[in-house]
C-alpha positions as CSV (number, residue, x, y, z in Angstrom):
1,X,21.3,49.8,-55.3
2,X,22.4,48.2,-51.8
3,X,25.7,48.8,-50.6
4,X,28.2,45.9,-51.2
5,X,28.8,45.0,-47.0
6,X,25.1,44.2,-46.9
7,X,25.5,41.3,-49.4
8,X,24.9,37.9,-47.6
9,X,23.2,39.6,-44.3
10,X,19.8,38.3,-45.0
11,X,21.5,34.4,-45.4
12,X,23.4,34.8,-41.7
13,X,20.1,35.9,-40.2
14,X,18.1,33.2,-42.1
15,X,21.1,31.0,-40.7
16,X,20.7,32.0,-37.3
17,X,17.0,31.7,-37.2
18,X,17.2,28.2,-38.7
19,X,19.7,27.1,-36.0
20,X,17.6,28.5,-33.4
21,X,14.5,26.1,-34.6
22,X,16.7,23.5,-34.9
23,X,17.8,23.9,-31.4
24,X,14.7,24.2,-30.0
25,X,13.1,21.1,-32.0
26,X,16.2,19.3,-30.9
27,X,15.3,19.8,-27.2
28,X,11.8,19.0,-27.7
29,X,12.6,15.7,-29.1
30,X,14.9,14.7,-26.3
31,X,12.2,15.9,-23.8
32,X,9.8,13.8,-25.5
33,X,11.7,11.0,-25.3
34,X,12.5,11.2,-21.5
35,X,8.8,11.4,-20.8
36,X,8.3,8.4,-22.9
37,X,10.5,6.1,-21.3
38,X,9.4,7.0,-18.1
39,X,5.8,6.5,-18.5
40,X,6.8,3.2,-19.9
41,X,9.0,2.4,-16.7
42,X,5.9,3.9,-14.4
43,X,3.5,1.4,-16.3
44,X,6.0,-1.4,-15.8
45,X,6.1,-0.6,-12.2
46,X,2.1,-0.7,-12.0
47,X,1.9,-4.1,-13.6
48,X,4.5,-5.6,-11.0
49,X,2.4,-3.5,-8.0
50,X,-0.9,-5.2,-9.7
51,X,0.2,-8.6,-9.7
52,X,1.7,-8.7,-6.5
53,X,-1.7,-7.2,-5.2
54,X,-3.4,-10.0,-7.1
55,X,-1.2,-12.7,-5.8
56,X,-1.9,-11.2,-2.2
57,X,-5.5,-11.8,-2.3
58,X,-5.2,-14.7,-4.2
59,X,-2.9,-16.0,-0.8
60,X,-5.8,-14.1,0.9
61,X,-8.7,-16.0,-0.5
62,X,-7.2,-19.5,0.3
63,X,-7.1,-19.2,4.0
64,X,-10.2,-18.0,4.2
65,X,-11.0,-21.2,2.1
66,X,-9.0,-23.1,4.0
67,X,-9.9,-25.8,7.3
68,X,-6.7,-26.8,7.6
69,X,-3.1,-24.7,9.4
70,X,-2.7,-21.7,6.9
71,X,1.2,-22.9,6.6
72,X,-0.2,-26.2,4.3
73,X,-2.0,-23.8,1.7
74,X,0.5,-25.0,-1.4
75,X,3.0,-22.4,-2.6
76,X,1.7,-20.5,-5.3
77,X,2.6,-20.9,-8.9
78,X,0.3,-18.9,-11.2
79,X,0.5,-17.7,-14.5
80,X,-1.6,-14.6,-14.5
81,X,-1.1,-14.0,-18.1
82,X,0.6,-15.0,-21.2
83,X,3.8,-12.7,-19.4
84,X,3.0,-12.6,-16.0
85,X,4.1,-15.7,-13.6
86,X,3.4,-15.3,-9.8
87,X,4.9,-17.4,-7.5
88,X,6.9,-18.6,-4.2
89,X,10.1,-17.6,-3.5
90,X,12.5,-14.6,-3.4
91,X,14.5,-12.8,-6.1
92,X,16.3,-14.8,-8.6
93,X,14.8,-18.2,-7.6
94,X,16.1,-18.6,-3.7
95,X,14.0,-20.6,-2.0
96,X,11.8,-19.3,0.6
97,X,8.8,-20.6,2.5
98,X,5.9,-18.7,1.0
99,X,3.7,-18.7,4.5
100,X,5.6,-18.9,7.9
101,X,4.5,-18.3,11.6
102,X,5.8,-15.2,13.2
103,X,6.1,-14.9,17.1
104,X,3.0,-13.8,18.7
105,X,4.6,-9.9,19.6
106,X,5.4,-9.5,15.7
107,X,1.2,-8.8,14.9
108,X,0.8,-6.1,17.4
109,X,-2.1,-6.3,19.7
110,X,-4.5,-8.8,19.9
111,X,-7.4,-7.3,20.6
112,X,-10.5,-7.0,17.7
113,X,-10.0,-4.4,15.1
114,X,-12.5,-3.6,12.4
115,X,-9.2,-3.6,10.2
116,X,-9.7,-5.0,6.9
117,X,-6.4,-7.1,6.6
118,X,-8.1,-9.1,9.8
119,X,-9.1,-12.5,8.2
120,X,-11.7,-14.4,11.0
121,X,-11.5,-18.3,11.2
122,X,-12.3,-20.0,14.4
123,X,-10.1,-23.1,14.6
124,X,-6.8,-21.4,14.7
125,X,-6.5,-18.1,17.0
126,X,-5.1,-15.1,16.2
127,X,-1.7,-16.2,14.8
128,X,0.4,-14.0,13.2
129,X,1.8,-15.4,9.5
130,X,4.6,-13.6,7.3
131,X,3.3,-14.3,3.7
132,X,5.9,-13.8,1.0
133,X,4.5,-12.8,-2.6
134,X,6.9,-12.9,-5.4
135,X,6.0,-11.3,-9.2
136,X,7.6,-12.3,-12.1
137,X,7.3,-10.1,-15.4
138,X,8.6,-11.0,-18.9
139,X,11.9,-12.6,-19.6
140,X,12.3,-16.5,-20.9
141,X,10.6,-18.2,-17.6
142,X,13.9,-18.6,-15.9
143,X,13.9,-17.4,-11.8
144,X,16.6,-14.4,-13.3
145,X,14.7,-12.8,-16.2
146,X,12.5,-10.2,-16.5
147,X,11.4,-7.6,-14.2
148,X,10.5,-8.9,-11.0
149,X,8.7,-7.4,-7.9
150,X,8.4,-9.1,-4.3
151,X,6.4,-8.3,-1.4
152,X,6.8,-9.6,2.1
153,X,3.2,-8.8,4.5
154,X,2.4,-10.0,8.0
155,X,-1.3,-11.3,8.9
156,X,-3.0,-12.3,11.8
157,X,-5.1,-14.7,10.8
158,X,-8.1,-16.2,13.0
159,X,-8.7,-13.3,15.4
């Protein structure tokens, strides 16, 4: 027959080694949930970089279309997708114009580069251009809702 003070010592050791499991599952679960919001806010972050990328060479494309000064190519508004709007402008709808001319110092030196951000067209020089990109994810299509990503690039375009 056991002795009457080891009544109840296998329940507090069963206790313990319950609380430990729940401890441990506890912090597993919060870990899991930290790496689940930031994956999420790393893929949000990639879909803003992508569109701004897209409207980039989409900017890109038209003066290499274009015959006419690179500062009449019309200010984009694009909706790449049913969530996605790309478009002129800065943050929270302030009005900016998309393509501007920079001062001849700002592109660095003139000379030919087998740089790929070099666009060639033969009517207008080597002019250097700010070009201003503006990405536009979620929200109800108003210039202050959803997430939204803007990226400001020189070119010299017509070397």
């Amino acid at each position: 027959m056991t002795s009457r003070s080891q009544h109840g010592s296998a329940l507090l050791f069963t206790l313990l080694v319950m609380t430990a499991i729940l401890a441990v599952a506890v912090a597993m679960i919060r870990y899991s949930a930290l790496e689940l919001s930031a994956s999420t806010a790393g893929r949000k972050q990639q879909e803003l970089v992508a569109c701004a990328e897209a409207g980039r060479t989409l900017l890109l494309s038209k003066f290499k279309l274009l015959g006419a000064p690179v500062t009449e190519v019309l200010p984009l508004n694009v909706a790449l997708d049913s969530r996605t709007q790309l478009a002129a402008g800065h943050y929270d709808g302030a009005s900016v114009v998309q393509v501007s001319p920079l001062p001849a110092w700002a592109a660095g030196p003139t000379k030919p580069s087998t740089a790929n951000w070099r666009i060639q067209a033969q009517s207008l020089g080597g002019t250097p251009y700010k070009v201003v990109v503006h990405c536009q994810v979620g929200g109800d299509g108003t210039p202050t809702s959803g997430r939204q990503l803007e990226v400001e690039f020189g070119i010299r375009f017509g070397l």
